[in-house]
SETORLO-181386 format. One record per residue (C-alpha): x, y, z; residue in three letters. Coordinates in pm, 1 decimal, decimal comma. Layout:
N
+----------+----------+----------+------+
|       px |       py |       pz | code |
+----------+----------+----------+------+
|        X |        Y |        Z |  ALA |
...
+----------+----------+----------+------+
// end
This chain:
201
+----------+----------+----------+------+
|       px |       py |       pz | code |
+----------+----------+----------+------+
|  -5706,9 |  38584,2 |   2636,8 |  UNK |
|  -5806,0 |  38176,8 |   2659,2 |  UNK |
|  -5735,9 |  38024,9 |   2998,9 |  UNK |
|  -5451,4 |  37783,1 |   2908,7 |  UNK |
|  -5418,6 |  37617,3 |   3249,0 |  UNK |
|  -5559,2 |  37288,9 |   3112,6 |  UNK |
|  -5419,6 |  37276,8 |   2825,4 |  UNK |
|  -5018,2 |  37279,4 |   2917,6 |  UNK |
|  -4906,2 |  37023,6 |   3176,5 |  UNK |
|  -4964,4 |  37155,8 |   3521,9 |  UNK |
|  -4703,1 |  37235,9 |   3796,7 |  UNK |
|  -4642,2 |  36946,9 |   4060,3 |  UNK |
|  -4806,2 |  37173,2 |   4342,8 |  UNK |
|  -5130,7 |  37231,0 |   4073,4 |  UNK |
|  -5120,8 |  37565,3 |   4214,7 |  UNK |
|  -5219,6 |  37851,6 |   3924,6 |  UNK |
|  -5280,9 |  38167,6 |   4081,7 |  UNK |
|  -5385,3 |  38535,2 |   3914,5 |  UNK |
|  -5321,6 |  38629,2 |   3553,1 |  UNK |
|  -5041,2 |  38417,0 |   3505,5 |  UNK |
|  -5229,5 |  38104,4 |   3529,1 |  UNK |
|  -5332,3 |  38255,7 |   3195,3 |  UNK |
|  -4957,8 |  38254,8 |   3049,0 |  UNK |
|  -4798,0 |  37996,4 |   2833,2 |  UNK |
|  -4467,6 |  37918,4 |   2960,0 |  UNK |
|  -4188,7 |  37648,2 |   2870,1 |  UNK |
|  -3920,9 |  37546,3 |   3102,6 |  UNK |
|  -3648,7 |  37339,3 |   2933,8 |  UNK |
|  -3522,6 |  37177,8 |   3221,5 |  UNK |
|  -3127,4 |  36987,7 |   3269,3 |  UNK |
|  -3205,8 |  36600,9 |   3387,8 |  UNK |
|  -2810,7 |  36670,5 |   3587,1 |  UNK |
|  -2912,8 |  36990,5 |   3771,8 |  UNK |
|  -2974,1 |  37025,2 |   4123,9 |  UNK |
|  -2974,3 |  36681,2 |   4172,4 |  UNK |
|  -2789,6 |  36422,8 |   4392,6 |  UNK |
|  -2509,2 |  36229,4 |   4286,4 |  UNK |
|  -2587,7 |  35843,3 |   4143,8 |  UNK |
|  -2355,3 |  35573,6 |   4011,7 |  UNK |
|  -2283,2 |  35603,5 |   3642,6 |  UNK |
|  -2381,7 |  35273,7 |   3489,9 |  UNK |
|  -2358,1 |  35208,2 |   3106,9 |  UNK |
|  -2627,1 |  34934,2 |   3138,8 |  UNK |
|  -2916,3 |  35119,0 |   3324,9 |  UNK |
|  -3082,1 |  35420,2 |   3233,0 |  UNK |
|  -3202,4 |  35559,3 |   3513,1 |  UNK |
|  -3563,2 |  35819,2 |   3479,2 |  UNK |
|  -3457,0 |  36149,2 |   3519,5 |  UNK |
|  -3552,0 |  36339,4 |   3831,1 |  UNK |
|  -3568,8 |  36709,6 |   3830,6 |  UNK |
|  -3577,4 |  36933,3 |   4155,0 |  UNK |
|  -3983,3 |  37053,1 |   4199,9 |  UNK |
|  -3995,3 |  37429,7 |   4156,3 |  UNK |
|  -4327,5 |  37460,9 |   4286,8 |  UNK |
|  -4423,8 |  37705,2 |   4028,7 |  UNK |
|  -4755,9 |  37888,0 |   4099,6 |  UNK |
|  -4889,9 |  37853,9 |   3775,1 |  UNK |
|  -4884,3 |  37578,2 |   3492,5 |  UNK |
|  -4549,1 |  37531,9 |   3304,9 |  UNK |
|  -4468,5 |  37313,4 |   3069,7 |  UNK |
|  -4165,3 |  37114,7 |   3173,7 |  UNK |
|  -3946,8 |  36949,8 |   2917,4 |  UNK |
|  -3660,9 |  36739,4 |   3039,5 |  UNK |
|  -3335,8 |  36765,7 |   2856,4 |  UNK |
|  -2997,4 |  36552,9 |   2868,0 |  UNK |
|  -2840,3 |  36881,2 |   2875,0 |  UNK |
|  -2898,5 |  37260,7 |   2811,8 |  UNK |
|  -2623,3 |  37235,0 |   2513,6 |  UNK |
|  -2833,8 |  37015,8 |   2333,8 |  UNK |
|  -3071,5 |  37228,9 |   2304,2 |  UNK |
|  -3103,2 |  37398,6 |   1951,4 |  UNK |
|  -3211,7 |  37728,2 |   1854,5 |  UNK |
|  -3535,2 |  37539,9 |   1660,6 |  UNK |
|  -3657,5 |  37390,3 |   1964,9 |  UNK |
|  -3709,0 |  37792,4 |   2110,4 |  UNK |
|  -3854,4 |  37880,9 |   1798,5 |  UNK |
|  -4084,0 |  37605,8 |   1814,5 |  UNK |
|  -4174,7 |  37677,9 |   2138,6 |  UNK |
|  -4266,2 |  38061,1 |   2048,5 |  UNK |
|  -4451,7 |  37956,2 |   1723,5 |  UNK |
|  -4693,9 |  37750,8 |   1952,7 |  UNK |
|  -4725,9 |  38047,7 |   2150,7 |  UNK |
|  -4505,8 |  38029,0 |   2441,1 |  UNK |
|  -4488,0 |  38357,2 |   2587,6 |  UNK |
|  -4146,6 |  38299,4 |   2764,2 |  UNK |
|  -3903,7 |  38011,3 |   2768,5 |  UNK |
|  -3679,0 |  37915,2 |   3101,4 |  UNK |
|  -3368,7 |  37705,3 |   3076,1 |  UNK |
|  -3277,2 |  37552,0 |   3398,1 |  UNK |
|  -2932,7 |  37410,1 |   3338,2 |  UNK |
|  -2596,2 |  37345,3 |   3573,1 |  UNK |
|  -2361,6 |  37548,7 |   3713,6 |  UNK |
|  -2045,9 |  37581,4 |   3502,6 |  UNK |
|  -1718,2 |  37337,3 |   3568,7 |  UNK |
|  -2007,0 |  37061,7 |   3707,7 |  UNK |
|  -2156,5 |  36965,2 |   3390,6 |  UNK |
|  -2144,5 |  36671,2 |   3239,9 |  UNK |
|  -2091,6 |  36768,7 |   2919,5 |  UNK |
|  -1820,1 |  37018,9 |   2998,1 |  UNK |
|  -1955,9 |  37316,7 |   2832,7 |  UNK |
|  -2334,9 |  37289,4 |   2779,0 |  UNK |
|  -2427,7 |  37599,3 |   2945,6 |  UNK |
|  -2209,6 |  37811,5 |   2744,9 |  UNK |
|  -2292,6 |  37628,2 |   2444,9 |  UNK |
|  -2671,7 |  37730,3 |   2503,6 |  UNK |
|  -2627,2 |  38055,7 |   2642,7 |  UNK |
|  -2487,5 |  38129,3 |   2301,6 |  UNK |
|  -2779,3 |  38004,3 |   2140,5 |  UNK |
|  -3045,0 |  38146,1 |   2352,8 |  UNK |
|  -2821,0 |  38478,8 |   2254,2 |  UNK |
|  -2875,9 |  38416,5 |   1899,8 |  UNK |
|  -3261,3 |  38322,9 |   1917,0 |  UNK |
|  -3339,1 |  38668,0 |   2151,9 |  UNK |
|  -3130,8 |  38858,0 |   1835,6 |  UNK |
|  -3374,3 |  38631,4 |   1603,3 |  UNK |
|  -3722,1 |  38710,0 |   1803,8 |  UNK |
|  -3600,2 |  39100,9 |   1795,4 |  UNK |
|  -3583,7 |  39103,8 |   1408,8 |  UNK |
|  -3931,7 |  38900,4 |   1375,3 |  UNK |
|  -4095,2 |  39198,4 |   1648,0 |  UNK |
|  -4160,7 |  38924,8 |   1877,0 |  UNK |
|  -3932,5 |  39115,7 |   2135,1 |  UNK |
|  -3601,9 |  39031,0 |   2291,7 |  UNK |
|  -3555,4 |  38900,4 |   2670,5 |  UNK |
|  -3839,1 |  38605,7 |   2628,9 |  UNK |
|  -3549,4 |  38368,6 |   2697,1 |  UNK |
|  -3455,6 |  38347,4 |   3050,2 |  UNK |
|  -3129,3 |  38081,1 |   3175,1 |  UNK |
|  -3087,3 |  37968,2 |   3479,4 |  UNK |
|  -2841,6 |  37753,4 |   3683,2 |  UNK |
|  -2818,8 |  37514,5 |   3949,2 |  UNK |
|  -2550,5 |  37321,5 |   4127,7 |  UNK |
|  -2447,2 |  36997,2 |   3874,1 |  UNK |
|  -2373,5 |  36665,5 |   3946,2 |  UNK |
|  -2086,3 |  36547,2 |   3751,9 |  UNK |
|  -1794,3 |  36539,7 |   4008,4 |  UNK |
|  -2026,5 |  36331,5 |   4265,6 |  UNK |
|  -2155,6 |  36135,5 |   4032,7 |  UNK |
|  -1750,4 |  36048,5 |   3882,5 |  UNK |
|  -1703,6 |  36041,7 |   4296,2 |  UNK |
|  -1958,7 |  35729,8 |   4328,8 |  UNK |
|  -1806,8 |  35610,1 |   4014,7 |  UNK |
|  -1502,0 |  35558,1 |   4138,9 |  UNK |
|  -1660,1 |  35356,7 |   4468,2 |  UNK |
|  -1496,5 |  35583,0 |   4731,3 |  UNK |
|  -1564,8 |  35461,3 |   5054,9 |  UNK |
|  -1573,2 |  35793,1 |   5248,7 |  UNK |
|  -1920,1 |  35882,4 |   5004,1 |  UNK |
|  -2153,0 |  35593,8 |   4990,7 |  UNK |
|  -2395,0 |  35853,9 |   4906,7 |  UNK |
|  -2339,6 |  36205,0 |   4800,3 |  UNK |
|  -2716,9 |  36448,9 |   4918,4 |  UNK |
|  -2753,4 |  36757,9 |   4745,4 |  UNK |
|  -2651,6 |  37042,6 |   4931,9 |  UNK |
|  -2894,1 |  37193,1 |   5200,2 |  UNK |
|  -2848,0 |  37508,7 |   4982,8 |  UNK |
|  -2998,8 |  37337,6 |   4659,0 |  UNK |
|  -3359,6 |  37403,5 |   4782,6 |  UNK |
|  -3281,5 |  37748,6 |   4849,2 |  UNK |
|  -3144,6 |  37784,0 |   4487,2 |  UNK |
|  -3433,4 |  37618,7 |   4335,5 |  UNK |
|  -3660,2 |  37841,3 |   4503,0 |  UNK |
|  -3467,7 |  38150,4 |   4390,7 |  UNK |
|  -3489,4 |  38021,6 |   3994,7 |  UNK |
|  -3833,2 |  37995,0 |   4089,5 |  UNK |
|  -3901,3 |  38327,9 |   4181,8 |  UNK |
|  -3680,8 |  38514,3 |   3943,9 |  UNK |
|  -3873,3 |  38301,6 |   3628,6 |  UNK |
|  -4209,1 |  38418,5 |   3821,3 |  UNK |
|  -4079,0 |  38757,1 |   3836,1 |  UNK |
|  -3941,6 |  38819,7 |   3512,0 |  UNK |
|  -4266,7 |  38690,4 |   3339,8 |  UNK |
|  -4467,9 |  38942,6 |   3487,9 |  UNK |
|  -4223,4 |  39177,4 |   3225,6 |  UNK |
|  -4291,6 |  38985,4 |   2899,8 |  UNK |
|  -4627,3 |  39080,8 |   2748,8 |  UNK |
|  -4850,3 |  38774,8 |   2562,4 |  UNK |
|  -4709,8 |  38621,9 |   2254,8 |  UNK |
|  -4884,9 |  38792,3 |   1993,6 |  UNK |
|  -4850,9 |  38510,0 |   1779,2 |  UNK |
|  -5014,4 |  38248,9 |   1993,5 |  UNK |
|  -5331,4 |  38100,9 |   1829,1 |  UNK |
|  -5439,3 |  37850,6 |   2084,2 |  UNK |
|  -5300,5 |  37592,3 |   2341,9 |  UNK |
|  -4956,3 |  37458,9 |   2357,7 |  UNK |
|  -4948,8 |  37051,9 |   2251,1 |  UNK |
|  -5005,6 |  36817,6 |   2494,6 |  UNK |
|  -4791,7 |  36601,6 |   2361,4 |  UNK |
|  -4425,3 |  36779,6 |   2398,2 |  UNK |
|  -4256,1 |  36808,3 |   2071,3 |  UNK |
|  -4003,1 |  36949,4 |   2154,0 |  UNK |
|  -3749,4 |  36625,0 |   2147,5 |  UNK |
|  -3391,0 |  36671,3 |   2192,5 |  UNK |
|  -3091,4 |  36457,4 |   2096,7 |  UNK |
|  -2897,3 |  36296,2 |   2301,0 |  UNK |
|  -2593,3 |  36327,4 |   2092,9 |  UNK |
|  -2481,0 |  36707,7 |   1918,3 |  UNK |
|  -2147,5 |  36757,1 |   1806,0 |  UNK |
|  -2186,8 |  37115,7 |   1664,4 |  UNK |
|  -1944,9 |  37386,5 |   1834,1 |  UNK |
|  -2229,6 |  37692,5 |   1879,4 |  UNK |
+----------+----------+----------+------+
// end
């Protein structure tokens, strides 16, 4: 097996550690989760900030407007460069800002694992995982109330990312190599998502 450390973007920390600095892995990642609140504004787009898992080997971290934009070709892209397990990091249901993009891709992560099972690539490569949202703070700063000039995640956020962290780590060591992989993951992502979906599953 090829050391792919170099050739996926590294980890914040730059730690990569045993084996799995050797595995390819993906982490589709919600640009609202586990974040603190901010002022909605329609004229600035703000760059998104993610929490920093401090993953102990290289992952490949692709920042999404929301987990139920995500379609079931951008997993299957993923695999056919030879990811060897995908993460999506999304928010906690009745804070997202989209309503129901969680369930809307926990459907179809459901229907990719069913599609990887039929190819013989194996079920249970696709992992979700959430974290607190931000779209009641963010409507609280919205509406200017006094009493939160500024809404701080919760103390309990870090603990949560951690705990994504290590059950990602953990279930990884279960997932064998991606048969199919025949070299290094793009550097370039292209794995693009729109911004806009109006499909129901």
């Amino acid at each position: 097996m090829s050391n792919i450390g170099a050739a996926i973007a590294p980890s914040r920390n730059g730690k990569a550690a045993g084996t799995q600095s050797e595995r390819v892995v993906v982490a589709f990642i919600c640009e609202n989760a586990g974040r603190a609140g901010v002022v909605p504004s329609s004229g600035i787009r703000r760059r998104p900030t993610t929490p920093d898992f401090g993953w102990p080997f290289p992952v490949k971290e692709v920042v999404v407007p929301c987990a139920g934009r995500l379609q079931p070709e951008h997993f299957l892209k993923a695999f056919e460069d030879g990811a060897d397990a995908i993460g999506v990091i999304c928010c906690e249901e009745g804070n997202c800002h989209h309503l129901e993009g969680n369930r809307r891709c926990s459907r179809r992560l459901d229907h990719v694992d069913g599609m990887l099972k039929q190819i013989g690539l194996g079920k249970n490569r696709l992992k979700m995982f959430q974290l607190p949202g931000s779209a009641r703070e963010d409507m609280a700063l919205g509406l200017n109330l006094s009493a939160v000039p500024t809404l701080d995640p919760d103390p309990a956020v870090s603990r949560k990312v951690a705990a994504v962290r290590d059950a990602f780590v953990a279930h990884l060591a279960t997932i064998s190599p991606n048969p199919m992989r025949t070299g290094a993951l793009p550097d370039a992502s292209p794995y693009e998502v729109e911004s806009d979906d109006d499909s129901d599953e």
